[in-house]
N, C-alpha and C positions, 0 to 999 in steps of 0.2 A: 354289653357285647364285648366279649376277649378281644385284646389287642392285639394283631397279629404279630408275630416276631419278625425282626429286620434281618433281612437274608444276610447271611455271612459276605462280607466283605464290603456290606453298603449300609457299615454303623454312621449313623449320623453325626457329623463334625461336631468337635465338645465347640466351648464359646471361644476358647482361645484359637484354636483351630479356625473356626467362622470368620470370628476377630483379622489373625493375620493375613485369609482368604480377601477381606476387604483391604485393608491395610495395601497389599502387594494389586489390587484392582487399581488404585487412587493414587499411591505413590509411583513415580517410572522409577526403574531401574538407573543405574550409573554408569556411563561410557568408562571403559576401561582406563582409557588416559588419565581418566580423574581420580583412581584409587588412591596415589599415592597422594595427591591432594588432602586428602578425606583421611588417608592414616595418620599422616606426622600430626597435623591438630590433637586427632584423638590422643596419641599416643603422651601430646606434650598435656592433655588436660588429665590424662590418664598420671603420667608422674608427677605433675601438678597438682594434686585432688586436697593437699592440705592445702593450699591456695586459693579461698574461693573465684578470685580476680582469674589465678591463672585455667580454673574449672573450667567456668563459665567461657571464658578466651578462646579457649582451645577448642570447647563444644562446638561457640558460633561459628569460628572459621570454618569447622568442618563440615557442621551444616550448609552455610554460604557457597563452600566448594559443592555438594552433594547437589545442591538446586543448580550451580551452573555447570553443571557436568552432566545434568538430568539426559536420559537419554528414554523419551518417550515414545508409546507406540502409536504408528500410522497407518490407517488404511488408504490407502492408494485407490485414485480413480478406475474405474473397470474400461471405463470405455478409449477404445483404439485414437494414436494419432496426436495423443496432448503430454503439454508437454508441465510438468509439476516444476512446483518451488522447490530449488535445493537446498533452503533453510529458513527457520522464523524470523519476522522480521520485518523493517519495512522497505517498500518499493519505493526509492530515491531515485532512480532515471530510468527510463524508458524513453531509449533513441536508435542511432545507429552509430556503429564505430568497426572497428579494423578490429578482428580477433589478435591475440598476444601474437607478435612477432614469431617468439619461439616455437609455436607449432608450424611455422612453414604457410601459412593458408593462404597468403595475401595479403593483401591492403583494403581491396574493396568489403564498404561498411557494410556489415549484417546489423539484424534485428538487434539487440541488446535488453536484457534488463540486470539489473542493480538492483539488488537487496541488502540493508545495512541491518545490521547483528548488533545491539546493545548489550550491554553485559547482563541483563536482566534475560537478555530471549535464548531458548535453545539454541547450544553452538556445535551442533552436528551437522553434516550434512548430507543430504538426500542426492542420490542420482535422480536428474529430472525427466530423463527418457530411459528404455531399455535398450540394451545393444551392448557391442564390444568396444573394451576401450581402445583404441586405436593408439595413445599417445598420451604420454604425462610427464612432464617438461616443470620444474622447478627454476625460479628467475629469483635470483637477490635482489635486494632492492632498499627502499627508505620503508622510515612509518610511520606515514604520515596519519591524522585523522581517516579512518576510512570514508567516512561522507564527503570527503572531497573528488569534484568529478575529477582530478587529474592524481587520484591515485590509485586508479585503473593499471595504469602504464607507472607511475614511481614506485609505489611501493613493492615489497616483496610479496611477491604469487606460487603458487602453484595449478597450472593450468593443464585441464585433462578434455583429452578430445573422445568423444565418443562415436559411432556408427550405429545406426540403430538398423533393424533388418530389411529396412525401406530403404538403407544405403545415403539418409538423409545426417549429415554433419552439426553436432550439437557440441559447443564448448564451455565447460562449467568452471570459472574459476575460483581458488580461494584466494583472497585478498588478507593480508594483515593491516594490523590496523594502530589504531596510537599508542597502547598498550599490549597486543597483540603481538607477541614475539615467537610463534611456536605454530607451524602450519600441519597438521597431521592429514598426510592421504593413505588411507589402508590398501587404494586402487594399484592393480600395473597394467602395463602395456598387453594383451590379452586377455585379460580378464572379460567374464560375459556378465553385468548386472543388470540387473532387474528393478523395474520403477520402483522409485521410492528406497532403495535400499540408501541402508547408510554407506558411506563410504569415506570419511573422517571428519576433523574436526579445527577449529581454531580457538584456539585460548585465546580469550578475555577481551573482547571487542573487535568486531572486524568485516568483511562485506562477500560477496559471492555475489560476481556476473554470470549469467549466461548468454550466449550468443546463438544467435537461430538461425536456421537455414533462410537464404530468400524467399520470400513467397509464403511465410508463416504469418500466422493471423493472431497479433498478441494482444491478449485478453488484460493483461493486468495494467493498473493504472498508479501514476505516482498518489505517493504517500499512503498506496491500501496498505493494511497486513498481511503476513502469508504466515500460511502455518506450510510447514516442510513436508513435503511428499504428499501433501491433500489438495492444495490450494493450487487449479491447471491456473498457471499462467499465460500458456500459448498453445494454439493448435496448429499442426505440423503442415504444410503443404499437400 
């Protein structure tokens, strides 16, 4: 029996083509911050190449920076009212505490959770509700270990208030951490995101609180893992 011919414009991918189709499935992408990471290695293994020592050097770093800049994709919960991790990692407290000073909100303690960022985990971060940002408020500060509970309030933050369309008050902050010198938020003050969206990042070790409305019913427990933008931590009141 004749083989029928492949309609024009749906020839079938050669192997290489296949190849990179998987290749680009299994590997994420790189957050922007971390290009220039990821060139100057290359570039010194690149003018280094009679080197084998400086080859090799230059490769690893670049590699090393490429995994910790990974910026991989999330599908987000469908269902209404929860509220997601804003980064990988693990859950070190789940209490109550005072939102940052600097947003204005009070003193009296909301829900809290704490997730600590090893150099190893993705260091992006997810919006954990939808809504409008209301507020994003940068604090200098020390930098300290991030797993310590009192460097909530010492170290340097950047802390963003969101509104979600239920008019319920979510604060997501980024913490720096002992090595952690560099707090990136892509977010501003009006902005409308969407669960699970990225919205910056922190170089090289560091923590992300969230703070919950009263009367939220949180789901996550010390020492689980969370994966960013998948894993509901909390349901909203």
């Amino acid at each position: 029996m004749a083989r029928k011919p492949t309609p024009p414009g749906q020839e079938p991918p050669s192997a290489f083509g296949h190849a990179l189709t998987l290749a680009r499935s299994h590997i994420p992408p790189v957050h922007p911050a971390g290009l220039p990471f990821i060139a100057a290695p290359l570039a010194v293994a690149a003018l280094g190449r009679k080197y084998p020592w400086v080859r090799r050097g230059g490769l690893a770093l670049a590699a090393a920076n490429a995994a910790f800049f990974r910026h991989p994709h999330r599908v987000p919960p469908t269902r209404p009212g929860v509220v997601v991790a804003p980064a990988d990692g693990e859950v070190t407290l789940v209490d109550t505490a005072a939102p940052p000073a600097e947003l204005g909100l009070g003193t009296t303690p909301r829900p809290r959770v704490s997730i600590f960022l090893s150099v190893l985990d993705v260091h992006v971060q997810r919006c954990p509700v939808a809504g409008h940002v209301a507020d994003v408020v940068h604090q200098p500060g020390r930098f300290m270990s991030a797993d310590l509970d009192e460097a909530s309030d010492a170290n340097e933050r950047n802390s963003m208030l969101i509104r979600t369309p239920n008019e319920h008050e979510v604060v997501v902050v980024q913490i720096a951490g002992l090595v952690a010198r560099r707090i990136i938020c892509d977010a501003q003050a009006g902005d409308v995101l969407t669960l699970g969206e990225t919205y910056g990042l922190i170089r090289f070790g560091s923590r992300v609180d969230t703070f919950l409305p009263p009367g939220t019913r949180v789901l996550a427990e010390r020492g689980q893992r969370t994966i960013g933008a998948e894993t509901v931590i909390a349901e909203l009141p």
